[in-house]
DRENROMI-597821 format. One record per residue: x, y, z of N, C-alpha, C in turn. Coordinates in nm, 2 decimals. Example, Ala and Ser with C-alpha at 12.3 -4.5 7.8 and 13.67 -1.06 7.14 Angstrom:
BEGIN
R     n.u     n.v     n.w    ca.u    ca.v    ca.w     c.u     c.v     c.w
R    1.32   -0.57    0.78    1.23   -0.45    0.78    1.32   -0.33    0.78
R    1.28   -0.22    0.71    1.37   -0.11    0.71    1.29    0.00    0.79
! end
This chain:
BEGIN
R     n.u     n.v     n.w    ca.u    ca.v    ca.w     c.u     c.v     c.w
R   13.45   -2.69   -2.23   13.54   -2.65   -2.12   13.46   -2.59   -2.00
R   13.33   -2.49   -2.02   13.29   -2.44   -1.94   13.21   -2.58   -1.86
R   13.17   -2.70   -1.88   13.12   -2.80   -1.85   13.20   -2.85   -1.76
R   13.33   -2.87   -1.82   13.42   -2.91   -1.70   13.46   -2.81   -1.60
R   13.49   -2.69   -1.59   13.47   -2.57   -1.48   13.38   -2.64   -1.40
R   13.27   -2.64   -1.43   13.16   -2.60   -1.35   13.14   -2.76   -1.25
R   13.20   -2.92   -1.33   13.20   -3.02   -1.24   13.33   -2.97   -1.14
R   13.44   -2.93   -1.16   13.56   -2.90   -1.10   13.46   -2.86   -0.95
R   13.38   -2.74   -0.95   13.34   -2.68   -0.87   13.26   -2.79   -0.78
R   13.18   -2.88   -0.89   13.07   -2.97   -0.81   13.21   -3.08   -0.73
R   13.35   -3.08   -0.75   13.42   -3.19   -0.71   13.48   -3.12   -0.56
R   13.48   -2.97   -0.55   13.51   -2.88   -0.47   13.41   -2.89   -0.37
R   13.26   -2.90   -0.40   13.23   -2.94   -0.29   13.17   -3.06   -0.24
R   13.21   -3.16   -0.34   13.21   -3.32   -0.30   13.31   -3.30   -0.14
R   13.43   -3.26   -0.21   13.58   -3.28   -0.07   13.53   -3.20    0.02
R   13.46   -3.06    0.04   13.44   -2.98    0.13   13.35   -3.08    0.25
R   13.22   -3.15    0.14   13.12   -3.21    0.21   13.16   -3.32    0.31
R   13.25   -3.42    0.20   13.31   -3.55    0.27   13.47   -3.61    0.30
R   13.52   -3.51    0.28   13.65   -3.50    0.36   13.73   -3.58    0.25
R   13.64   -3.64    0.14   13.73   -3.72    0.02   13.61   -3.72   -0.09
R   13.66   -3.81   -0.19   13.59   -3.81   -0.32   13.59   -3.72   -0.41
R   13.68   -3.60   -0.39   13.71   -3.45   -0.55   13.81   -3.57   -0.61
R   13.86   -3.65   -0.58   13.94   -3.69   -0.69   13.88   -3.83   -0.78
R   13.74   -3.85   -0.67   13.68   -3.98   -0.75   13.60   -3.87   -0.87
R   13.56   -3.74   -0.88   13.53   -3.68   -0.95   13.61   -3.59   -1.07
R   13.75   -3.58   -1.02   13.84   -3.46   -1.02   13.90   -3.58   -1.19
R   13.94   -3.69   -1.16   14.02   -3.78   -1.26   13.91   -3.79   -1.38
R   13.79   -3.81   -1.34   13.66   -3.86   -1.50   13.68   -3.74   -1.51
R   13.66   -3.59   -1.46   13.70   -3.50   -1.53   13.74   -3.49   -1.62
R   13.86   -3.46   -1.56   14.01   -3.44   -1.65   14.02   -3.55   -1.78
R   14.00   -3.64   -1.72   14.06   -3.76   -1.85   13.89   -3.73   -1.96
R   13.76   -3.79   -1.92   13.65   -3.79   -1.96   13.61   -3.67   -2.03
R   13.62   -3.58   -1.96   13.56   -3.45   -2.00   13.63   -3.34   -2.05
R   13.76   -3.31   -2.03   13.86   -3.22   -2.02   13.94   -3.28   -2.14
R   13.97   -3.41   -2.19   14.05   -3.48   -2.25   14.16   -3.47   -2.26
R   14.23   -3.46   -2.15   14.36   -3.51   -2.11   14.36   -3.67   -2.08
R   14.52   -3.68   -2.12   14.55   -3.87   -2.09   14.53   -3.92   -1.90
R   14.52   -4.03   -1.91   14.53   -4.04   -1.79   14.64   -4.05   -1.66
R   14.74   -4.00   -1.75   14.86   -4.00   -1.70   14.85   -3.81   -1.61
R   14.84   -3.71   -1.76   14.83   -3.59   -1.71   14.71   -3.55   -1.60
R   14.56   -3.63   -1.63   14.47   -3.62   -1.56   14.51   -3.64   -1.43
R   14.54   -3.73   -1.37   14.59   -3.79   -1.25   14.69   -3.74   -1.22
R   14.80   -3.63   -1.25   14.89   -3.58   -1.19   14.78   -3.45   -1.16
R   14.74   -3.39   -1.26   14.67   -3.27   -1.28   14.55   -3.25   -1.14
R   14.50   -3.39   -1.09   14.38   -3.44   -1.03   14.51   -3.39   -0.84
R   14.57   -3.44   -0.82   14.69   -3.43   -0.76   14.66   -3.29   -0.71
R   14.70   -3.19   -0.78   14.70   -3.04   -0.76   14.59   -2.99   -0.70
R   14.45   -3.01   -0.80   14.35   -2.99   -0.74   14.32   -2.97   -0.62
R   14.28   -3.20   -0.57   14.24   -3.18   -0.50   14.27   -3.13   -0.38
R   14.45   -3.16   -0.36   14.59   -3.12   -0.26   14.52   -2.97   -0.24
R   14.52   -2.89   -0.30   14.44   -2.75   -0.29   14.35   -2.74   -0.23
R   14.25   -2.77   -0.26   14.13   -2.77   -0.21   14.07   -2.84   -0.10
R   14.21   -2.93   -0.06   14.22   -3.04    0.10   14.24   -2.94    0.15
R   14.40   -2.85    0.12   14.44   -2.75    0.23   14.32   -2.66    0.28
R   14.26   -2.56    0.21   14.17   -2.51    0.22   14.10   -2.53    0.31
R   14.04   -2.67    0.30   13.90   -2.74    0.33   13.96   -2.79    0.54
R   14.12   -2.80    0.51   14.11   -2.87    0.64   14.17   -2.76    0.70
R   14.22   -2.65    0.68   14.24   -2.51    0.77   14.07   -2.48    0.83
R   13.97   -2.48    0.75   13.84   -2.43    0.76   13.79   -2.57    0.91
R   13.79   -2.70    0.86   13.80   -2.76    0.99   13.86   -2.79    1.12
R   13.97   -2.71    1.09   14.05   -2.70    1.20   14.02   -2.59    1.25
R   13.97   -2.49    1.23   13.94   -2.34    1.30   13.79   -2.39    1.34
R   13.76   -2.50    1.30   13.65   -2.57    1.41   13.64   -2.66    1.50
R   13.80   -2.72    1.56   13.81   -2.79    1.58   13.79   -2.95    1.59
R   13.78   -2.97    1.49   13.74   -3.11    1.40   13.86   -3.17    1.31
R   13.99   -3.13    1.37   14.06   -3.19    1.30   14.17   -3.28    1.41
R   14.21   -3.40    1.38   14.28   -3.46    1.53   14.47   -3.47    1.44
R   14.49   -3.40    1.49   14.62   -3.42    1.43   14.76   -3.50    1.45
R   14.76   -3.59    1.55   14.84   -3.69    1.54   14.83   -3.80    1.47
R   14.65   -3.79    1.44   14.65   -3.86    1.29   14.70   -3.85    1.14
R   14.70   -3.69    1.16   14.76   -3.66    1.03   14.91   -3.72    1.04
R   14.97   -3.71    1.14   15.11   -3.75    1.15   15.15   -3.87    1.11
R   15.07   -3.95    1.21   15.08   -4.09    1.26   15.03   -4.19    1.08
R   14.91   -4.12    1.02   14.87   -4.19    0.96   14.92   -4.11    0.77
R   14.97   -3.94    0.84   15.05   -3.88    0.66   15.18   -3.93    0.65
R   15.29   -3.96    0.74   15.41   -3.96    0.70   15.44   -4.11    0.62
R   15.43   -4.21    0.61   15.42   -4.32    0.54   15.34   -4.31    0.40
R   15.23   -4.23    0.42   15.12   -4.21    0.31   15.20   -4.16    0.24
R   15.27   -4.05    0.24   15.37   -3.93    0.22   15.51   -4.03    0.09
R   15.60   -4.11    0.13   15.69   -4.18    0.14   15.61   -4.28    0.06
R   15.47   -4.33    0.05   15.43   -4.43   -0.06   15.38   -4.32   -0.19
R   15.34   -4.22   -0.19   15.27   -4.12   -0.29   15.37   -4.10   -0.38
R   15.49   -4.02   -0.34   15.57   -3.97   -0.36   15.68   -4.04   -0.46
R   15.74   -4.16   -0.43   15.77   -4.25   -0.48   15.69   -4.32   -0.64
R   15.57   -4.34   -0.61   15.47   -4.38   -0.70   15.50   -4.31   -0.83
R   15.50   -4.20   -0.78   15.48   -4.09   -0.90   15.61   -4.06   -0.94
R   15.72   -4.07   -0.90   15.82   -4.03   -0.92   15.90   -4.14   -1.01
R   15.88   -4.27   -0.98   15.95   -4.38   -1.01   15.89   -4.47   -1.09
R   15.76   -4.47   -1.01   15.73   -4.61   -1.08   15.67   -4.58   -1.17
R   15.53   -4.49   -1.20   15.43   -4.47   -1.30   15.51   -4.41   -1.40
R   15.62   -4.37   -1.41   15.72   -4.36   -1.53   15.74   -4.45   -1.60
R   15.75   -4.58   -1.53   15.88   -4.72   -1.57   15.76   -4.77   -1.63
R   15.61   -4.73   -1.62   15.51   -4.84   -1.70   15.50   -4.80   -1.81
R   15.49   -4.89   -1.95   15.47   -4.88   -2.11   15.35   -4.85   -2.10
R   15.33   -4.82   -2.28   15.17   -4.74   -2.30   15.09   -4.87   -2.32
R   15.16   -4.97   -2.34   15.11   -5.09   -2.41   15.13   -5.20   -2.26
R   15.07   -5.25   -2.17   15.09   -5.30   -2.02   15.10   -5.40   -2.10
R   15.01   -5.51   -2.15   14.99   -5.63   -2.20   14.87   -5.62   -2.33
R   14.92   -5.71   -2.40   14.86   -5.76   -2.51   14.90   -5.88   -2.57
R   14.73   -5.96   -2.55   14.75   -6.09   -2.56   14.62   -6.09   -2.72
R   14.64   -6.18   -2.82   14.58   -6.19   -2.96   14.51   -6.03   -2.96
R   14.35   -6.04   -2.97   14.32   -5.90   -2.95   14.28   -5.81   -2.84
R   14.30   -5.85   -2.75   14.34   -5.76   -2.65   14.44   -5.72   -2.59
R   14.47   -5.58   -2.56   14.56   -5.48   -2.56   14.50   -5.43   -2.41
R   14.58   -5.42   -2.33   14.57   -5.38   -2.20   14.63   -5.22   -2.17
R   14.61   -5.09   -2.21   14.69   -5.03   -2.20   14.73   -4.94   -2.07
R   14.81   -4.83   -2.05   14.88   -4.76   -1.93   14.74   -4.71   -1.87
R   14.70   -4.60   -1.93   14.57   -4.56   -1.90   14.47   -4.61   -1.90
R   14.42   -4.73   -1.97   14.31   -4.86   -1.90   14.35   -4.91   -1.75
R   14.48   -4.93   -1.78   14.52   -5.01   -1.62   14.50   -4.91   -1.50
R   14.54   -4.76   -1.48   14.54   -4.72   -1.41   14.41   -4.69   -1.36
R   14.30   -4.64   -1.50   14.15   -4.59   -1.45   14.06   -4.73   -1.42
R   14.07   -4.89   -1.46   14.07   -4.99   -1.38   14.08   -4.98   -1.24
R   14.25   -4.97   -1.23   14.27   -4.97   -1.05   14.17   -4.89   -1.00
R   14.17   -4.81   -1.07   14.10   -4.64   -0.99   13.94   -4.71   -0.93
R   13.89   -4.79   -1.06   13.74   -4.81   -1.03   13.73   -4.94   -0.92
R   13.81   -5.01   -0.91   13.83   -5.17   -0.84   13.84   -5.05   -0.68
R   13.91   -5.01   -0.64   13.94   -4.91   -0.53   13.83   -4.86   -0.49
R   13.77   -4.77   -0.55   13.63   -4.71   -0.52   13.55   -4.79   -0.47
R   13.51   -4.93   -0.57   13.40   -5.00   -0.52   13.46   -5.01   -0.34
R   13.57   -5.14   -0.35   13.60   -5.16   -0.24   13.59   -5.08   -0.10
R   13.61   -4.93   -0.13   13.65   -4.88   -0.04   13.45   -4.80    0.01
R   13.37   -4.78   -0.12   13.25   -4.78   -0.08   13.12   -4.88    0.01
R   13.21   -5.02   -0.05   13.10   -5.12    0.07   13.15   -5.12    0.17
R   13.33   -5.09    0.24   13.35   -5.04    0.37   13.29   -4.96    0.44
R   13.24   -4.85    0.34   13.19   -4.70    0.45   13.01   -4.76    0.45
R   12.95   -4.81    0.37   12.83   -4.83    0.40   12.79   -4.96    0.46
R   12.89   -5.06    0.49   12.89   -5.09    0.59   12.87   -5.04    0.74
R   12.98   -4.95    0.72   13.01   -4.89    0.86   12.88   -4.78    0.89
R   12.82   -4.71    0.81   12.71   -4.68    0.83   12.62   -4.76    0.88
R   12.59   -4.84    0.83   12.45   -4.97    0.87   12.49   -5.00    1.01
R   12.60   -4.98    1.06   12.66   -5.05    1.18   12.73   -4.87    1.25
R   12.63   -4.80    1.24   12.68   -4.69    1.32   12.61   -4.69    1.42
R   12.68   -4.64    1.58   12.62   -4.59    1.69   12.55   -4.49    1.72
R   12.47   -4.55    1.75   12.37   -4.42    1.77   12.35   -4.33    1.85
R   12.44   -4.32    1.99   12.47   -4.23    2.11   12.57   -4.17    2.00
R   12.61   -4.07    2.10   12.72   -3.94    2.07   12.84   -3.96    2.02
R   12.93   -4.00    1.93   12.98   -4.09    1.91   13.14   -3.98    1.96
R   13.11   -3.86    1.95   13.23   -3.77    2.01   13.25   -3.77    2.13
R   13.19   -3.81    2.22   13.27   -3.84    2.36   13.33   -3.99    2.38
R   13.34   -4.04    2.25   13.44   -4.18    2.28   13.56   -4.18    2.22
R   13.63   -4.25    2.31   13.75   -4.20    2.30   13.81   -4.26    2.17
R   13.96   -4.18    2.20   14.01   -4.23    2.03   14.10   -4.38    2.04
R   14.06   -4.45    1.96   14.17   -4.60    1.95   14.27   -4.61    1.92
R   14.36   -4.61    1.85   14.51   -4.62    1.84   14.56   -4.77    1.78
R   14.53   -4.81    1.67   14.60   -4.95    1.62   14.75   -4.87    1.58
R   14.85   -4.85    1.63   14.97   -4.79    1.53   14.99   -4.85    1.45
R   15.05   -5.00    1.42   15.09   -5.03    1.31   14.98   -5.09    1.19
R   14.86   -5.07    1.26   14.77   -5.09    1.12   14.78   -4.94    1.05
R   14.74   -4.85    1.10   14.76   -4.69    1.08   14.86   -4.68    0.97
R   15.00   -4.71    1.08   15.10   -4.69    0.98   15.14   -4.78    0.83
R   15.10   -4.90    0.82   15.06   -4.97    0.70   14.94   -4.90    0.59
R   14.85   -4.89    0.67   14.74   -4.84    0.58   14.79   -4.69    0.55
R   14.87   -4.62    0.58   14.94   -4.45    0.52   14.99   -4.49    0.45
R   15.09   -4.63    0.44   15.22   -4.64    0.36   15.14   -4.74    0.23
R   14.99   -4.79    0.22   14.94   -4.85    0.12   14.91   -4.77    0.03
R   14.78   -4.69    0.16   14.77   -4.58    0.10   14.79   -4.49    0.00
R   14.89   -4.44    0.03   14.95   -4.33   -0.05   15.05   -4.42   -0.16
R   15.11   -4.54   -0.16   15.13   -4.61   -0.27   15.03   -4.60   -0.40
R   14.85   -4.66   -0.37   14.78   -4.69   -0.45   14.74   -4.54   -0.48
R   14.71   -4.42   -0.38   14.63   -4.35   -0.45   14.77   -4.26   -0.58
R   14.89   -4.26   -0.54   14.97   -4.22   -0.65   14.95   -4.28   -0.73
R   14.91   -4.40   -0.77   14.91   -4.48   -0.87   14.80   -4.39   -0.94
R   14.69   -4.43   -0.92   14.59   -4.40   -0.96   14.53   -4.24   -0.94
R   14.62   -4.15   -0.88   14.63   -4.00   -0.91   14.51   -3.92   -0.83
R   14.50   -4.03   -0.71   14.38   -4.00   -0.59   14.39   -3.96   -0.46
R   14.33   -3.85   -0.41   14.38   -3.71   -0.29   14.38   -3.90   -0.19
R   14.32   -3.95   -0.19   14.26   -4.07   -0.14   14.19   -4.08   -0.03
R   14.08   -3.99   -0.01   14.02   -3.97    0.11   13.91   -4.07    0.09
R   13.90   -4.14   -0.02   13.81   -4.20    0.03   13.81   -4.37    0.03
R   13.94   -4.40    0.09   14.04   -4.51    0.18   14.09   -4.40    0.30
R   14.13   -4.29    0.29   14.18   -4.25    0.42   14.03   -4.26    0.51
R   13.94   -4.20    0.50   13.87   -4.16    0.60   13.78   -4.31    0.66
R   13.79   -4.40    0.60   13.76   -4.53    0.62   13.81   -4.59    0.70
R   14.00   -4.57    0.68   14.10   -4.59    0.78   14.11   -4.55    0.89
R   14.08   -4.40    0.88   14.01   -4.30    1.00   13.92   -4.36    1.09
R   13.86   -4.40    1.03   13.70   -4.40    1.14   13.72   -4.54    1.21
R   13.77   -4.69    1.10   13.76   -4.78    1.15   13.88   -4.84    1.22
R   14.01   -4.80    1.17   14.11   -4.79    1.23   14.20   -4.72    1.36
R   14.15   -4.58    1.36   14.16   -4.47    1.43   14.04   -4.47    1.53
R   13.91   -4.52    1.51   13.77   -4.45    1.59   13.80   -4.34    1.60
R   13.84   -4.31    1.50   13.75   -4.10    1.50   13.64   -4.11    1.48
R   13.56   -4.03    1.50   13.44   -4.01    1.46   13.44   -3.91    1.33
R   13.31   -3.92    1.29   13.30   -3.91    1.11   13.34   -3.81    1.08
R   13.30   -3.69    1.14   13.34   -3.57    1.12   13.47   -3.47    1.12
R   13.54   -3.61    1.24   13.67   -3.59    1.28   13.77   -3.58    1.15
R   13.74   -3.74    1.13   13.78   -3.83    1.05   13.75   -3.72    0.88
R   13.68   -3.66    0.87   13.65   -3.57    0.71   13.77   -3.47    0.75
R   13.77   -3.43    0.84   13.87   -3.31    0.90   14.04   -3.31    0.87
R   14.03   -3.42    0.95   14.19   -3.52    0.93   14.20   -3.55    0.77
R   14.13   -3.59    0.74   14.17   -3.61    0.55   14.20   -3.52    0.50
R   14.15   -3.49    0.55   14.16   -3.32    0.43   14.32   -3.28    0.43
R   14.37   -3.26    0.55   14.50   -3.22    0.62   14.58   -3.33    0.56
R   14.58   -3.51    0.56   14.61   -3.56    0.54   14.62   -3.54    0.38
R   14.52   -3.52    0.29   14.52   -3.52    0.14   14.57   -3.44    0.08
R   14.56   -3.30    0.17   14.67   -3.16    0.09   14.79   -3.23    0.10
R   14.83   -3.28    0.25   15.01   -3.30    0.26   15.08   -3.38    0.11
R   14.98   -3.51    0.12   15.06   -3.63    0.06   15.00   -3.54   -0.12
R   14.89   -3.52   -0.14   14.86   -3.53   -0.30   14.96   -3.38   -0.37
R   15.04   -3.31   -0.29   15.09   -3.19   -0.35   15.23   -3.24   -0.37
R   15.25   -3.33   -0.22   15.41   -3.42   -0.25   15.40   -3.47   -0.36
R   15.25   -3.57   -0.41   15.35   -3.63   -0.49   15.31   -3.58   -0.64
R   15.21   -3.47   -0.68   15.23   -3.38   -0.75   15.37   -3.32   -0.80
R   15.43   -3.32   -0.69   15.58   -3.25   -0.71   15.65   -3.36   -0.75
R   15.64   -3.46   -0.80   15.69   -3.58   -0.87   15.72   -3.57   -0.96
R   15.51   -3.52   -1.02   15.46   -3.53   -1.17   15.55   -3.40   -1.24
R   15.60   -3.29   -1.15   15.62   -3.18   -1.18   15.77   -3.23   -1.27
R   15.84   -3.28   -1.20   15.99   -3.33   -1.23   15.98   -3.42   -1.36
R   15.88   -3.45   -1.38   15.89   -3.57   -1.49   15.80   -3.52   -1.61
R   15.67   -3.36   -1.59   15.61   -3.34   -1.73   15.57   -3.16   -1.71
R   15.55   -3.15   -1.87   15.56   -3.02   -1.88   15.41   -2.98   -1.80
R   15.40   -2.87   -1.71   15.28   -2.87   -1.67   15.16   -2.73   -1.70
R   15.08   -2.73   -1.74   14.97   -2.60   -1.77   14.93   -2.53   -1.64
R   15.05   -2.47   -1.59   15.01   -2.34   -1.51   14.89   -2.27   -1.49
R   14.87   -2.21   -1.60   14.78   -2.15   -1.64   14.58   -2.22   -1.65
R   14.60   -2.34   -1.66   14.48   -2.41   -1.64   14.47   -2.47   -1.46
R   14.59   -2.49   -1.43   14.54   -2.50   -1.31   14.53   -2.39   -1.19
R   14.50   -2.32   -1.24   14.49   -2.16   -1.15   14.36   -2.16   -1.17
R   14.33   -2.16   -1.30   14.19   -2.09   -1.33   14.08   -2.27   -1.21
R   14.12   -2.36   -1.26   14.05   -2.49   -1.21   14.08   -2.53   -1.05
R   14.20   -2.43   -1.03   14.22   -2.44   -0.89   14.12   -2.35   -0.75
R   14.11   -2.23   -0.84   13.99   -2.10   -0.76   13.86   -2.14   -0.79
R   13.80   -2.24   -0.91   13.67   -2.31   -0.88   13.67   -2.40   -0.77
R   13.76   -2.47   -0.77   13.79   -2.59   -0.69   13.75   -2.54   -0.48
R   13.84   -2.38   -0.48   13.86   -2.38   -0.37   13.76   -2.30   -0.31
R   13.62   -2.25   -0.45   13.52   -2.15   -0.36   13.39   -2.30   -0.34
R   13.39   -2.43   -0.45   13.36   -2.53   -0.46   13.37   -2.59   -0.30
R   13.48   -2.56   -0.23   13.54   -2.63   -0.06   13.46   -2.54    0.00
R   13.45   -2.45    0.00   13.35   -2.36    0.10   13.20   -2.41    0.08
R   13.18   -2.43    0.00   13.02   -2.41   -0.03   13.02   -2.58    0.02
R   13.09   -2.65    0.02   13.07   -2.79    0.07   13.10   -2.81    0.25
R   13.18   -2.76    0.29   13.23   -2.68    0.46   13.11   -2.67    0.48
R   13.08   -2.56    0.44   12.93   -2.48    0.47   12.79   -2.63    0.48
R   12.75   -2.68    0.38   12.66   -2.76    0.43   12.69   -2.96    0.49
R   12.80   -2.93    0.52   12.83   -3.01    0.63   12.82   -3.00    0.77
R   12.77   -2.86    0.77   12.71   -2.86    0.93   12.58   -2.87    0.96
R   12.49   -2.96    0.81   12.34   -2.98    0.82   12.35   -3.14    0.83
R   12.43   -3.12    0.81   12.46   -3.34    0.75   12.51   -3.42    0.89
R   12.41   -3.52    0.94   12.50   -3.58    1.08   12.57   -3.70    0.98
R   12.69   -3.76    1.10   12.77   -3.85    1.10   12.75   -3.92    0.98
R   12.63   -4.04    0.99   12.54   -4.14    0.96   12.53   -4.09    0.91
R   12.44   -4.01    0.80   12.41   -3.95    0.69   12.55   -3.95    0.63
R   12.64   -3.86    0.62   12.76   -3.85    0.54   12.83   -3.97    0.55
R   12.85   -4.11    0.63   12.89   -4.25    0.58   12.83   -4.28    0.46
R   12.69   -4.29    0.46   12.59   -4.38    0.43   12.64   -4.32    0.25
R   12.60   -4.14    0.25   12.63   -4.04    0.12   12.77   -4.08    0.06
R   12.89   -4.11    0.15   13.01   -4.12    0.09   13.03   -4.23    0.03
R   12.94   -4.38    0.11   12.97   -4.49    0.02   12.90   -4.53   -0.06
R   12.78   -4.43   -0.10   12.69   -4.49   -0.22   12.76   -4.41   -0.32
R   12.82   -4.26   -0.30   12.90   -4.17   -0.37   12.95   -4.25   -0.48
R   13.05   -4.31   -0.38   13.20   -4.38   -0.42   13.12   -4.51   -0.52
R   13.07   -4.56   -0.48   13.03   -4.69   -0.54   12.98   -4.70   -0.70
R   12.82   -4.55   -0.72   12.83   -4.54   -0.82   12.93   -4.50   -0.89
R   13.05   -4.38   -0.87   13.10   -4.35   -0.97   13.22   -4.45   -1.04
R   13.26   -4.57   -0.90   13.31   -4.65   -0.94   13.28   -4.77   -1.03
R   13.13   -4.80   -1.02   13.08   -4.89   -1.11   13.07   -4.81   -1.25
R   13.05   -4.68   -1.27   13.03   -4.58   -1.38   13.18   -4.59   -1.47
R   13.30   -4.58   -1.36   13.39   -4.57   -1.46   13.47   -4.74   -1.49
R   13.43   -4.81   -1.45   13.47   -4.96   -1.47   13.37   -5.00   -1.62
R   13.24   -4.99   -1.60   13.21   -5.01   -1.73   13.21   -4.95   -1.82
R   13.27   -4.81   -1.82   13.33   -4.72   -1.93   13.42   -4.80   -2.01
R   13.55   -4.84   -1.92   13.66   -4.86   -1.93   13.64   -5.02   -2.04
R   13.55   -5.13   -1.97   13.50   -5.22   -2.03   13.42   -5.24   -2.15
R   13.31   -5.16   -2.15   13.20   -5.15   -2.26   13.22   -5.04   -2.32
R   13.26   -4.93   -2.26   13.19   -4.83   -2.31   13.32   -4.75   -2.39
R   13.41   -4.74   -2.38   13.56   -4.70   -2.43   13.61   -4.70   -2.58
! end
């Protein structure tokens, strides 16, 4: 238990550092280390990181690094896909998804699958976008505005990360940067804001539908939220480029890590 404490903290300042990824750490936790199902993990994952976003994106905003018609433009749909997820659908799925001769596909295979297929994906996007970063100042250019890709990618968004029980910053800030042209740091800012709103909504799903341990997420919540400072804090050593390049190799191993769990290693 004290093992898992102490990653909770290392997932606190994953999100402080890169505006996403406590929940690519927050779910192997819970489910891996903690041994909860992946149903409770991923509601539980929910609270966390929603906590530790707020935190993290008040701390960027009193730096002014947070652009907030993004949160609007790109939480309210996010909001409306999360929320729903959790409330409706990840109920209506069996323990048993499919089983064909000897293989058996089950709830919690399928969902920590999606989880790992997502990660990869959304990590060759950001280190892409690294290898193809500008190298002048990238904060005096202005902001772009695609609305209805924005507003599609909130309302995907927040569909998949309820599924799979993810703050989802690390598809939002992707969306951010390449959709939005925020710049990186903006873009960590805005998640954060975006990740409390949507991951506590649809927490409040999980809440309606299971009994929940109060009492462990208090104690996992105040690691989580001194975990966001100490990640704040050395984010103002780290340029743009660096934290792309760190968030998509992040994302990538842990999602190759838990795919062949789920395959071989299970």
């Amino acid at each position: 238990m004290i093992i898992g404490y102490f990653l909770l903290g290392l997932m606190g300042i994953v999100l402080g550092l890169l505006g996403g990824g406590g929940s690519i750490l927050a779910v192997p936790i819970l489910v891996y280390v903690m041994g909860y199902d992946a149903v409770y993990g991923t509601a539980y994952s929910l609270f966390l990181v929603g906590l530790g976003a707020l935190v993290g994106g008040i701390r960027y905003a009193m730096q002014g690094k947070v652009h907030f018609p993004s949160v609007f433009v790109f939480g309210l749909p996010a909001l409306a896909g999360v929320f729903a997820m959790r409330k409706w659908m990840i109920p209506l799925l069996p323990e048993t998804v499919l089983s064909v001769g000897t293989f058996t596909l089950t709830k919690d295979t399928l969902i920590m699958g999606a989880f790992a297929v997502i990660m990869v994906l959304a990590a060759f996007s950001m280190i892409r976008s690294a290898r193809q970063h500008r190298t002048d100042n990238e904060d005096e250019h202005p902001i772009r505005y695609n609305y209805p890709l924005i507003f599609l990618e909130g309302l995907v968004v927040g569909a998949v990360t309820g599924f799979v029980g993810a703050g989802g910053g690390f598809l939002i800030v992707p969306a951010l940067v390449l959709l939005a042209g925020l710049p990186m740091k903006y873009a960590v800012g805005t998640s954060l804001f975006i990740i409390a709103i949507k991951s506590l909504l649809g927490f409040g799903g999980d809440v309606m539908n299971h009994d929940i341990d109060w009492a462990f997420l208090s104690q996992a919540g105040l690691v989580t939220i001194a975990g966001i400072f100490i990640g704040n804090y050395l984010s103002r050593f780290i340029s743009a480029k660096q934290l792309k390049a760190l968030f998509g190799w992040f994302v990538l191993v842990m999602g190759v890590f838990i795919m062949t769990y789920e395959l071989y290693l299970k």
